[in-house]
C-alpha positions in Angstrom: -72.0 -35.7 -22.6 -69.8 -38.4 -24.4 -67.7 -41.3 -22.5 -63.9 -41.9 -22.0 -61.8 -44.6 -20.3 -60.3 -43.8 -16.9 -57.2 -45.4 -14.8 -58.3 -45.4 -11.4 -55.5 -47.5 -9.7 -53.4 -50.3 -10.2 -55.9 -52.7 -12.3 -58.5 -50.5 -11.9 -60.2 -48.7 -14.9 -63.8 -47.1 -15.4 -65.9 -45.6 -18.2 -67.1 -42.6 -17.2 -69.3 -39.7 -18.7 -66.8 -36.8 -19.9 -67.1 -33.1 -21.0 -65.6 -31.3 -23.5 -65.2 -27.9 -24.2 -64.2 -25.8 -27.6 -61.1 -25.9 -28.9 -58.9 -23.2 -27.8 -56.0 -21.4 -30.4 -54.5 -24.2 -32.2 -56.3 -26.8 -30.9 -58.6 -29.2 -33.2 -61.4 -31.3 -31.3 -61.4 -34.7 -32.5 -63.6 -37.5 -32.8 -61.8 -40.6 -31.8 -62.9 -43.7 -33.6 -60.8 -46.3 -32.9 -57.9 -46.8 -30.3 -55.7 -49.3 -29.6 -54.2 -50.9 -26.6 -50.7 -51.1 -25.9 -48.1 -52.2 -23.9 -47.2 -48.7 -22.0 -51.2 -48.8 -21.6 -50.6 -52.4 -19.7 -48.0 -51.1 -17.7 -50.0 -48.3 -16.7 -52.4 -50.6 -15.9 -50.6 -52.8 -13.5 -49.8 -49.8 -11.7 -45.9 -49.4 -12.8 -46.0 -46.2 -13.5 -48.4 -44.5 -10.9 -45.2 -41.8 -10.3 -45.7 -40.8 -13.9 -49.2 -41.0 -14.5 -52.0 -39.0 -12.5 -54.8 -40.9 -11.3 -58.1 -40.3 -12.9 -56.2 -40.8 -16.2 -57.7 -41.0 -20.0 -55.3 -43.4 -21.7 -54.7 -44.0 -25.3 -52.2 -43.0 -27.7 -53.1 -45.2 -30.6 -55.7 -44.0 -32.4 -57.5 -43.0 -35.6 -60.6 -40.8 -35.9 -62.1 -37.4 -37.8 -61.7 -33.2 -37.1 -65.3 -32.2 -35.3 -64.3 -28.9 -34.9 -60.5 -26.5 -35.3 -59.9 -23.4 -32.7 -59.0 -20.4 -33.4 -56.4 -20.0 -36.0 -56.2 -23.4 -37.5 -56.3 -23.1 -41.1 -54.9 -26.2 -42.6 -57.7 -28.7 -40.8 -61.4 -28.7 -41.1 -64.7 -31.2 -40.1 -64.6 -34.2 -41.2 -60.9 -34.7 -42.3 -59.5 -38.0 -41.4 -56.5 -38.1 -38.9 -53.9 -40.1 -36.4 -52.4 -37.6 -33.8 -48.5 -38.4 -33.0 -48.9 -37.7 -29.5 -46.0 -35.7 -28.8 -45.9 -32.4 -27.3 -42.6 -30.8 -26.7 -41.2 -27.8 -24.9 -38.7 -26.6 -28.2 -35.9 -25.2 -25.4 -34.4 -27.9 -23.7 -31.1 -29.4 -24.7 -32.2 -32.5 -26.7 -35.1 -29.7 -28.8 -32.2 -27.7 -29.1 -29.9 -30.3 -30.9 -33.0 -31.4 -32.8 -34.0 -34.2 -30.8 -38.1 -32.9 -29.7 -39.4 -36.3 -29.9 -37.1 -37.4 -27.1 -37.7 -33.6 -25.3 -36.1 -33.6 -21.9 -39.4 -32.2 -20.8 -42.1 -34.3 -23.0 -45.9 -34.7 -22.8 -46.6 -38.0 -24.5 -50.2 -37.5 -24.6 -52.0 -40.5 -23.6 -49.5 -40.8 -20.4 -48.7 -37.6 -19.4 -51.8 -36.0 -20.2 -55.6 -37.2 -21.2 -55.6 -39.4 -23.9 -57.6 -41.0 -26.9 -59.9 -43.8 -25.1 -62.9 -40.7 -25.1 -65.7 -39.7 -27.7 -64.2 -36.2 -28.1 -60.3 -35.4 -27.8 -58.8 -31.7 -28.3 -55.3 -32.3 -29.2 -53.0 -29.3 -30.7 -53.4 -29.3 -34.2 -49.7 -29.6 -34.8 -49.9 -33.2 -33.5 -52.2 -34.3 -36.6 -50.7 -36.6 -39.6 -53.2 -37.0 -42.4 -55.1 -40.0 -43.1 -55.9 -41.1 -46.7 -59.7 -41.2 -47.3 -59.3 -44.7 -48.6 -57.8 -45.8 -45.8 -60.4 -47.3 -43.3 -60.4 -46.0 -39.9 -60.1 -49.1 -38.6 -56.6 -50.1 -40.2 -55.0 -46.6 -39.4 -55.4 -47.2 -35.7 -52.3 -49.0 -36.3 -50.4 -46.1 -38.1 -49.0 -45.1 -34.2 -47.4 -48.7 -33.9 -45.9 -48.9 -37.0 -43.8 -45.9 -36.6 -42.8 -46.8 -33.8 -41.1 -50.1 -35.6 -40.6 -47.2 -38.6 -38.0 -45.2 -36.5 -36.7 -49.0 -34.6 -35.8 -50.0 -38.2 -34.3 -46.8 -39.2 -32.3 -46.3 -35.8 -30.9 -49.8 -36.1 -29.7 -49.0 -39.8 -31.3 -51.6 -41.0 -30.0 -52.1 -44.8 -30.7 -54.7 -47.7 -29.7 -57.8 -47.2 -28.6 -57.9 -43.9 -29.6 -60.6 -41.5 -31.9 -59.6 -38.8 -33.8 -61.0 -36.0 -36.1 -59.9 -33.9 -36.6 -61.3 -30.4 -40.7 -61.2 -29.6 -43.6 -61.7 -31.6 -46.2 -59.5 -30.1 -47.4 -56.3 -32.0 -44.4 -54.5 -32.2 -42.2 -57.3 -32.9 -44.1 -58.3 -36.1 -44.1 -54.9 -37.2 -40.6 -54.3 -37.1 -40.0 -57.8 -38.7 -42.5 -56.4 -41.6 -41.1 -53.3 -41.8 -37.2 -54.6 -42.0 -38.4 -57.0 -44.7 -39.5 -54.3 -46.8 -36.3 -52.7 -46.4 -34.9 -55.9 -48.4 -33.6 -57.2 -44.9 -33.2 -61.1 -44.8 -35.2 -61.3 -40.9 -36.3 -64.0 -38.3 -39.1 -63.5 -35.7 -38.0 -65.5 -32.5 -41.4 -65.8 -30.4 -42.7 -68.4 -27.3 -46.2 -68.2 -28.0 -47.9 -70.8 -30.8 -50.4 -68.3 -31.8 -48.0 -65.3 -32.6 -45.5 -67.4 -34.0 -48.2 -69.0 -36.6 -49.5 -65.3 -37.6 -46.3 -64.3 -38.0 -45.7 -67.5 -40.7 -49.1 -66.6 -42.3 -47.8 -63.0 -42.8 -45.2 -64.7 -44.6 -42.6 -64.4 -42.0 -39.6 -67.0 -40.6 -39.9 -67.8 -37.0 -38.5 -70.0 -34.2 -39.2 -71.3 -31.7 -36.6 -70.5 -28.5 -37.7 -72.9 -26.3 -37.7 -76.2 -28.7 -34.9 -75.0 -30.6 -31.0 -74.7 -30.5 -31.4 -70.5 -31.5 -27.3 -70.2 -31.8 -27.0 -73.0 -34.2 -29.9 -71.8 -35.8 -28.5 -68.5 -36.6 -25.0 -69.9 -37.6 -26.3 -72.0 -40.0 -28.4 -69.1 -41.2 -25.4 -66.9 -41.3 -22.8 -68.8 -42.8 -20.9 -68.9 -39.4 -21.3 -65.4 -39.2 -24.0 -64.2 -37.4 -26.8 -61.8 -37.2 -25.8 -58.2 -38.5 -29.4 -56.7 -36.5 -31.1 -58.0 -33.5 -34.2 -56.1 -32.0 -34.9 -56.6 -28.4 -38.6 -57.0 -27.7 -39.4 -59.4 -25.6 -39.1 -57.1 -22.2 -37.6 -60.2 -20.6 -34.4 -61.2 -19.4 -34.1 -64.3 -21.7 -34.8 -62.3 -25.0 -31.9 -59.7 -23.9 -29.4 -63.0 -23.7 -30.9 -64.1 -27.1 -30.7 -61.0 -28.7 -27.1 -60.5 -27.8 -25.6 -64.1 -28.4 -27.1 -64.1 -32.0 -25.0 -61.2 -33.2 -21.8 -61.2 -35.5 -19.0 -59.2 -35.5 -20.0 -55.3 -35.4 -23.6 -56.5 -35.4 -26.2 -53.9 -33.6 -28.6 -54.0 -31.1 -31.8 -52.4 -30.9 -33.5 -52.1 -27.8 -37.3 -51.6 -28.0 -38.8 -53.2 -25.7 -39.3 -51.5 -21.5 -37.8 -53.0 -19.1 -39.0 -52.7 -15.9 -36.0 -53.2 -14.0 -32.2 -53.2 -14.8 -31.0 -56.3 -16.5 -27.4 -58.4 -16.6 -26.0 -58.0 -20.1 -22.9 -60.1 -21.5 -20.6 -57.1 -22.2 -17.6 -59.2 -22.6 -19.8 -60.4 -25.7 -19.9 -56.6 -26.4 -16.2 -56.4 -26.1 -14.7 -59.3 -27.8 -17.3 -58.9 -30.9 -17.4 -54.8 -31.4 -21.4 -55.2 -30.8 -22.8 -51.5 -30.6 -26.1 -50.8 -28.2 -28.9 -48.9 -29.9 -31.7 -47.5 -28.0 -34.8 -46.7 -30.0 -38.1 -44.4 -28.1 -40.8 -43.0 -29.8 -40.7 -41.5 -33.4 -40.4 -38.6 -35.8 -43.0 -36.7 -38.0 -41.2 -38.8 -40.9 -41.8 -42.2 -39.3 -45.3 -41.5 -39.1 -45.9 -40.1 -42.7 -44.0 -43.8 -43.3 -46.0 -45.8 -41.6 -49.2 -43.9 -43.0 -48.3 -44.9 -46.3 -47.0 -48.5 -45.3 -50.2 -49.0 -43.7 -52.5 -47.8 -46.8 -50.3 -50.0 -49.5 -50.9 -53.1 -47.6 -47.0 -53.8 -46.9 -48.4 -53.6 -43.4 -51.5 -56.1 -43.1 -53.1 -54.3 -40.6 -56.4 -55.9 -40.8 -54.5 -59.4 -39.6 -53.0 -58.0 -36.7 -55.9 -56.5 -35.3 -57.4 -59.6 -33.1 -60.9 -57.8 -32.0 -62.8 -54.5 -31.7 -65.0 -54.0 -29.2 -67.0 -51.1 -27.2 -65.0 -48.4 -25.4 -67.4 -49.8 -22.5 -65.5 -52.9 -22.5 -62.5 -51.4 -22.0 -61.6 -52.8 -18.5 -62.4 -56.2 -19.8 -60.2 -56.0 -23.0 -57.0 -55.1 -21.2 -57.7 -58.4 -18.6 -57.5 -60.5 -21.9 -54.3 -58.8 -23.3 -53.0 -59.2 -20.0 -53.8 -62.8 -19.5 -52.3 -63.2 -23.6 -53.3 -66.6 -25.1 -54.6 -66.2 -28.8 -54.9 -62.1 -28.6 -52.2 -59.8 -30.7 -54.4 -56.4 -31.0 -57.6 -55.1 -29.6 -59.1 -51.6 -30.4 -61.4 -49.9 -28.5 -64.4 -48.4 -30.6 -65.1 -45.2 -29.5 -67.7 -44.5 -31.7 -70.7 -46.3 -30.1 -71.3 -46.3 -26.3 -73.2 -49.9 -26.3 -71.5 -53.2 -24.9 -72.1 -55.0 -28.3 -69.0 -56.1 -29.7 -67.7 -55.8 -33.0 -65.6 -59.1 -32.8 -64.8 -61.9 -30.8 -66.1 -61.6 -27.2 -63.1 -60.6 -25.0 
């Protein structure tokens, strides 16, 4: 009998005992090792999206871990081989799968929401899902590979290019990621961020930030620009405030990205739209591409994984982890490790 993490209800979760059974035709049973929280994972938490997600739910979407055993008619996969899953799972007959858009399917299972997910001891997944892990790359670190496609396909739907000016509104994981991610691209970029902690790890990871509330961000941006403004700015805040932001910094024909969910439908300045030929981007999921990316970004160090990741601890401490990311303060990443069933912690105590 191994354990998984189950939603319950709205800011309710348990850790439960779970069985698996074998894999069936093109299914591989996985070992999860480590998972990490995320924001979709907090809103399921709070209870937002209880029409989506079927209560008892395993959650968990971000994740690294190793094959334990491959079903029938897997060829390319075997015990032991170290894996991320992209957890996608497409009907290939609607119109968007038609016009080559699967990862946006009309009809998706993102696995993790809309079916069991990674925060369990045993996962069976359809082997078509996995992306290969380096063996160098420690388990621990490629729990972030999901993320950083995610800011992988942001950066590449945006059009990002060399030298362009870019900032991204919000700090938090996915922010920081994209800021990373644009910077390797040769992108000149800003992180614009509230919190003190998030805005100091982004300036230890060697990135510019600023500070909205004590700071005059329009000037800021002109004097940056030459006058001109921002040719890229990424929405990720999830807030009202950080939509206005990210609008008012852009030049003429800049872009916006829109990353972040937002609960409920927000005002937008579309005169600013008008009068400066801004264009609207929106930016969901990610490709088989932006994962075999963000795999190698993640084992070359351009991503610093190990410095976003804020504390590991027992997937019996589940319920206890997501009331610290919830409450914020000095957290960025926690992972869930799925490999031990004790409550002794690997880092910090949540």
């Amino acid at each position: 009998m191994t354990l998984a993490v189950r939603y319950l209800s709205a800011r309710t979760l348990d850790t439960a005992p779970a069985s698996s059974a074998p894999p069936g035709p093109g299914e591989v049973e996985l070992a999860p090792a480590y998972v990490g929280i995320c924001g979709t994972d907090l809103h399921i938490f709070h209870g937002d999206m209880d029409a989506r997600v079927s209560a008892p739910a395993v959650l968990g979407h971000e994740m690294s871990g190793r094959v334990v055993r491959v079903g029938p008619g897997v060829l390319d996969w075997q015990a032991g081989d170290a894996v991320t899953v992209m957890p996608l799972r497409w009907d290939g007959t609607c119109p968007a799968c038609r016009s080559g858009h699967q990862h946006i399917c009309q009809h998706l299972d993102f696995i993790g929401i809309d079916s069991p997910g990674a925060m369990q001891q045993r996962w069976t997944v359809p082997a078509a899902t996995l992306i290969r892990l380096p063996a160098s790359l420690p388990l621990e670190r490629a729990a972030l590979v999901e993320p950083t496609a995610v800011a992988v396909h942001d950066v590449g739907r945006a059009g990002v290019r060399e030298g362009e000016h870019v900032v991204v509104v919000g700090g938090g994981p996915v922010g920081v990621l994209i800021a990373l991610v644009a910077r390797a691209v040769g992108a000149d970029v800003r992180v614009v961020e509230l919190s003190a902690h998030r805005r100091l790890l982004a300036q230890e990871l060697g990135l510019a930030v600023w500070d909205p509330a004590a700071e005059d961000l329009p000037a800021l941006v002109r004097d940056w620009t030459g006058e001109a403004g921002a040719d890229v700015a990424f929405e990720v805040s999830g807030a009202a405030a950080g939509v206005d932001s990210a609008v008012e910094v852009l030049g003429v024909r800049g872009r916006l990205c829109l990353v972040a969910i937002h609960p409920r439908p927000r005002e937008v300045n579309l005169h600013r739209f008008f009068w400066r030929e801004l264009t609207l981007v929106g930016a969901r999921l990610y490709e088989r591409r932006d994962f075999e990316k963000a795999v190698t970004l993640v084992a070359d160090g351009t991503i610093p994984a190990d410095r976003l990741i804020s504390k590991v601890v027992p997937l019996t401490q589940a319920p206890a982890a997501f009331e610290a990311l919830e409450g914020g303060g000095d957290v960025m990443k926690i992972l869930l490790d799925c490999t031990t069933d004790t409550d002794e912690t690997q880092g910090a105590a949540v």
